[in-house]
N, C-alpha and C positions, 0 to 999 in steps of 0.2 A: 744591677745585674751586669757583668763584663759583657761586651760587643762579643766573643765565641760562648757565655751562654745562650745567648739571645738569639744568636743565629742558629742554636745548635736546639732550641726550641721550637724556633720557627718550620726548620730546614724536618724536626718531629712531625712535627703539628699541622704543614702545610701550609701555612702564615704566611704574610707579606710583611715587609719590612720597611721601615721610614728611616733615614741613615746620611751623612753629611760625608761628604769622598772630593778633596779638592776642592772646600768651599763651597758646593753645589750638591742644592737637596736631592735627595732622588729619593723612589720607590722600588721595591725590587723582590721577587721572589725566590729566595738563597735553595740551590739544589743540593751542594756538597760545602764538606768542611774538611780541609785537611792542610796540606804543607805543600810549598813547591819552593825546592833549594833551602829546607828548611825553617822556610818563615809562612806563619800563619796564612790562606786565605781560604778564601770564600768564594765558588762558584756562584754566581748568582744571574736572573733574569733581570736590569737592570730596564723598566721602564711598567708602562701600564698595557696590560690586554684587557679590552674591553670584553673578551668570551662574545661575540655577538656574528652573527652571520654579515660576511660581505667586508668585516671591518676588520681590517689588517694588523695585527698587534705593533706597537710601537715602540719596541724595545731592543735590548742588544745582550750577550751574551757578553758577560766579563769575569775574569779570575782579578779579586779585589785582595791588597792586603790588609788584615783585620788593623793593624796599626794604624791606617790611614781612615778608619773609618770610627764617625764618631755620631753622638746622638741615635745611638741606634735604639729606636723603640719595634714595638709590634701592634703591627694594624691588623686587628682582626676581621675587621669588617670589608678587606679589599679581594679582589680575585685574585689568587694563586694563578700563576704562569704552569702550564701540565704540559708542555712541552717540551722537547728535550734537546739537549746541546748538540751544535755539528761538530764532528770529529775535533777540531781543531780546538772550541772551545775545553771540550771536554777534555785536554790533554795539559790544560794550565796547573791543574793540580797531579803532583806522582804521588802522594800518600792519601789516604783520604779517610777518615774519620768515622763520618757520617753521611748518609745520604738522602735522598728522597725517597723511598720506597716506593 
C-alpha cells in the first residue's frame, strides 16, 4: 500500500502511524492529507501521548512531505493524538483531502 493510502486510512480510521522521515523512526497520529505548493503532505501529530492524567504529551505538530516519508506501516494498537493543531500548524497544508472527523 502507497505512503498517501496508508495515511489516508489511518488519518479514516483514527490509527497511528510507524514512518521513517530523515532517517529517524517516529510515531505519529496524521490528522489531514492534502497539498501545500502542490506537493503531497501530511499533517500529522509527530510523537506519543500517553492519554494519562498529569502527563504531558510529547509530541509536535508537523506538515510532512509524503515523498520523504517511508516505511510507513499502521499501529493499531497505539493511542490516537485527539487533539488539535494551533493555527500555525494547521495552515502547512492549503488543499486538503482528507481529514480527521
Amino acid at each position: 500500500m502507497s505512503v498517501a493510502n496508508t495515511l489516508r486510512e489511518a488519518i479514516e480510521k483514527k490509527m497511528v502511524v510507524g514512518f521513517t522521515f530523515n532517517g529517524k523512526n517516529y510515531v505519529g497520529s496524521p490528522h489531514a492529507l492534502g497539498e501545500s505548493d502542490g506537493v503531497p503532505q501530511v499533517l500529522i501529530y509527530r510523537g506519543e501521548d500517553s492519554h494519562e492524567k498529569r502527563v504531558p504529551p510529547t509530541g509536535e505538530w508537523s506538515t510532512l512531505p509524503l515523498s520523504a516519508m517511508t516505511g510507513m506501516k499502521l499501529l493499531p494498537g497505539e493511542a490516537f493524538h485527539t487533539g488539535h493543531p494551533d493555527a500555525h500548524a494547521a495552515k502547512g497544508l492549503h488543499k486538503v483531502d482528507v481529514r480527521v472527523a
